[in-house]
C-alpha positions as a Markdown table, in Angstrom:
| # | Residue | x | y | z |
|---|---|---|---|---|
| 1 | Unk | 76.8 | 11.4 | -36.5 |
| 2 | Unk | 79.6 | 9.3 | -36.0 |
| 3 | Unk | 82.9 | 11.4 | -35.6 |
| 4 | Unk | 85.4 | 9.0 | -37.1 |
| 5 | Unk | 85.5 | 6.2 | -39.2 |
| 6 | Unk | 87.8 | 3.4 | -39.0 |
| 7 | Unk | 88.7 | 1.2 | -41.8 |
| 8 | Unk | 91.6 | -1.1 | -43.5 |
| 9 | Unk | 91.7 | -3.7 | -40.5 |
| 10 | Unk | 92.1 | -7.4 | -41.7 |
| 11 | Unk | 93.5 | -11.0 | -41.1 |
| 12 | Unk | 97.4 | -11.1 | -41.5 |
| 13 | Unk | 100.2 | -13.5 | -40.2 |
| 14 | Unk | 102.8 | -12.3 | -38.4 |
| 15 | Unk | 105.9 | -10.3 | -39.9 |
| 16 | Unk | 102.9 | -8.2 | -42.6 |
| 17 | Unk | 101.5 | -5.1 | -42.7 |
| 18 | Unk | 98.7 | -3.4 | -42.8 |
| 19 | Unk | 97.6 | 0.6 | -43.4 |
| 20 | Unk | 94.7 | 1.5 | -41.3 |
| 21 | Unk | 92.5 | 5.1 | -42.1 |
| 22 | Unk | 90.4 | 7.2 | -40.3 |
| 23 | Unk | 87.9 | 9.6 | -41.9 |
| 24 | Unk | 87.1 | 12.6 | -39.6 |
| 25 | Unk | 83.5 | 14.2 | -40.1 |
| 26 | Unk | 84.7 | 17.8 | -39.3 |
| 27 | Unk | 86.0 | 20.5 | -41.0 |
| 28 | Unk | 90.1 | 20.3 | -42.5 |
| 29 | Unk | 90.9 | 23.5 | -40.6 |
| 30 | Unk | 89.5 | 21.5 | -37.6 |
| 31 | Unk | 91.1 | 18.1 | -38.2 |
| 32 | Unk | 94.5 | 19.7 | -38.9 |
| 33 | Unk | 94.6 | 21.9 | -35.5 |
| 34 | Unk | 93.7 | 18.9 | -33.3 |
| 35 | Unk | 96.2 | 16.1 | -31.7 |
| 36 | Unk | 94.6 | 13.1 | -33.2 |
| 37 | Unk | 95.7 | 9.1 | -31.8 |
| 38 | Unk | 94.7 | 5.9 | -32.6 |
| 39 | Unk | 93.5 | 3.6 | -30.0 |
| 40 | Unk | 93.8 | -0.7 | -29.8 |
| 41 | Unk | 91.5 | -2.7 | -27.7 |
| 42 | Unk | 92.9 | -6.0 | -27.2 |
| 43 | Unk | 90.9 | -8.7 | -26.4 |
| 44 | Unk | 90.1 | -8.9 | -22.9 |
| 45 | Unk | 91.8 | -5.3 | -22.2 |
| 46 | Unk | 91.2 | -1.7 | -22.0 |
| 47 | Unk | 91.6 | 0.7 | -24.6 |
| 48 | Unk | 94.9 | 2.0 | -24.5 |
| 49 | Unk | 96.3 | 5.0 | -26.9 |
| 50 | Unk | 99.4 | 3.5 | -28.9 |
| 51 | Unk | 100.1 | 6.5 | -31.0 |
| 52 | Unk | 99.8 | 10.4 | -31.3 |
| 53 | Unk | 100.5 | 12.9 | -34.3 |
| 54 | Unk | 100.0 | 16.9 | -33.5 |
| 55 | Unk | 101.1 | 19.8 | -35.4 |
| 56 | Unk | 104.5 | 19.7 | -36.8 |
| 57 | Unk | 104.3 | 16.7 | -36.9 |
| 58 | Unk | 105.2 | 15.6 | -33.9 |
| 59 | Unk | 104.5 | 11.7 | -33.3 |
| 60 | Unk | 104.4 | 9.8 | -30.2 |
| 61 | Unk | 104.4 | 5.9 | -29.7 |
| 62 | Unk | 104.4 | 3.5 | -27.2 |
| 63 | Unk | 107.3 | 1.4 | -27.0 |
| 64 | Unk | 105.9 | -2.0 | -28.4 |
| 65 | Unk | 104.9 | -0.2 | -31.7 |
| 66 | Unk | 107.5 | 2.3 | -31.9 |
| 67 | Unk | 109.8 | 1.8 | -35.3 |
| 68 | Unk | 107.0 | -0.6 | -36.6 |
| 69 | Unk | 103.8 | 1.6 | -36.7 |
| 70 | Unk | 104.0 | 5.3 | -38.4 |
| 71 | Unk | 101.1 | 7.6 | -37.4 |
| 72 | Unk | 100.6 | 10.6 | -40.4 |
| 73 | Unk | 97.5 | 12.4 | -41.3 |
| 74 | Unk | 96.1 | 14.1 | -45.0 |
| 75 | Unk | 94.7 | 17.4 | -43.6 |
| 76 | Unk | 93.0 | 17.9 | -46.8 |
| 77 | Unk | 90.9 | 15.0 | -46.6 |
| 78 | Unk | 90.5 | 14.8 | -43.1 |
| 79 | Unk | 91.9 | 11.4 | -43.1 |
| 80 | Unk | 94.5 | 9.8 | -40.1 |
| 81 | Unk | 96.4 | 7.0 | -41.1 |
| 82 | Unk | 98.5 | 4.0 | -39.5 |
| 83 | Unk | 100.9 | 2.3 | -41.1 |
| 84 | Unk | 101.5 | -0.9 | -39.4 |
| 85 | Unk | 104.8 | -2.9 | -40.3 |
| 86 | Unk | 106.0 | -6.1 | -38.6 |
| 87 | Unk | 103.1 | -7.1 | -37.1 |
| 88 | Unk | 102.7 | -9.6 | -34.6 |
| 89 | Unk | 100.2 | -11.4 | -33.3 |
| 90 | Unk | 100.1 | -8.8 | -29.5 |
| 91 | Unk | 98.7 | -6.1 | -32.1 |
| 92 | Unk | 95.8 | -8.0 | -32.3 |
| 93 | Unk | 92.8 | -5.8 | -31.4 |
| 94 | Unk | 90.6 | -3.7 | -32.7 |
| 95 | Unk | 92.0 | -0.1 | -33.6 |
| 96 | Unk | 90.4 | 3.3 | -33.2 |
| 97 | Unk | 91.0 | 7.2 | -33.9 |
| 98 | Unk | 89.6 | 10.3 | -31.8 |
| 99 | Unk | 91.3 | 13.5 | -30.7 |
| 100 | Unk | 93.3 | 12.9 | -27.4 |
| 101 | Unk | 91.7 | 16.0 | -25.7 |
| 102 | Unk | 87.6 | 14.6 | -26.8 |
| 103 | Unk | 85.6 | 15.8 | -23.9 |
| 104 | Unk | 85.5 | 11.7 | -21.5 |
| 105 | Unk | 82.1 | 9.8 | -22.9 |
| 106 | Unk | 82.1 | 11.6 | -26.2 |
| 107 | Unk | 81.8 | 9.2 | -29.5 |
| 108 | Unk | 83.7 | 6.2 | -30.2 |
| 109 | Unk | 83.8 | 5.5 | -34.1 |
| 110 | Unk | 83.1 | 1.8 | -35.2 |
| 111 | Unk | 86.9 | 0.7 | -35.2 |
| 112 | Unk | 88.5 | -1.9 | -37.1 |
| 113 | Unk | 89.7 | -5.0 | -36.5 |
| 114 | Unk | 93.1 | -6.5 | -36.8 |
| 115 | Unk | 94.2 | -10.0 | -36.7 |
| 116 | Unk | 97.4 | -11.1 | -36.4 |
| 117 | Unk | 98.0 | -14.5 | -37.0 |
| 118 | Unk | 101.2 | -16.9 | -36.0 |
């Protein structure tokens, strides 16, 4: 069973937005203790963890999303959002959710993509 699912990726030109969701298949009394991130894979790059939310909340972002992206979560659906504001086309990539502290080589969900035109 796949852990997460990604979805709300798409083609947009620079300056939009975009709200991305993750569905968690675990328990809410699960999903709301964890520290949850989403992930980008750029083309040609590693993964790399552009955002964290953990009980509080307390959010975390890298500097080249940080006042354009908002990380929040519904822990009664299990559900992990990104709002993305501003975009441009270096947030090109496709974007992913798992708990920060998943054990190394556990499931990946299918992402999504976002594209980020000029």
């Amino acid at each position: 069973q796949v852990p997460f699912v990604e979805s709300g990726g798409g083609l947009v030109q620079a300056g939009g937005s975009l709200r991305l969701s993750c569905v968690a298949s675990e328990s809410t009394s699960s999903f709301r203790m964890k520290t949850m991130g989403w992930y980008r894979q750029a083309p040609g790059k590693q993964r790399e963890l552009i955002a964290t939310i953990r009980n509080g909340p307390i959010t975390d972002y890298i500097d080249s999303v940080k006042g354009r992206f908002t990380i929040s979560r519904n822990t009664l659906a299990s559900t992990l959002y990104l709002q993305m504001n501003e975009l441009k086309p270096e947030d090109t990539g496709v974007y992913y959710c798992k708990s920060i502290y998943a054990p190394s080589g556990s499931s990946w969900g299918p992402g999504t993509q976002v594209t980020v035109s000029s």
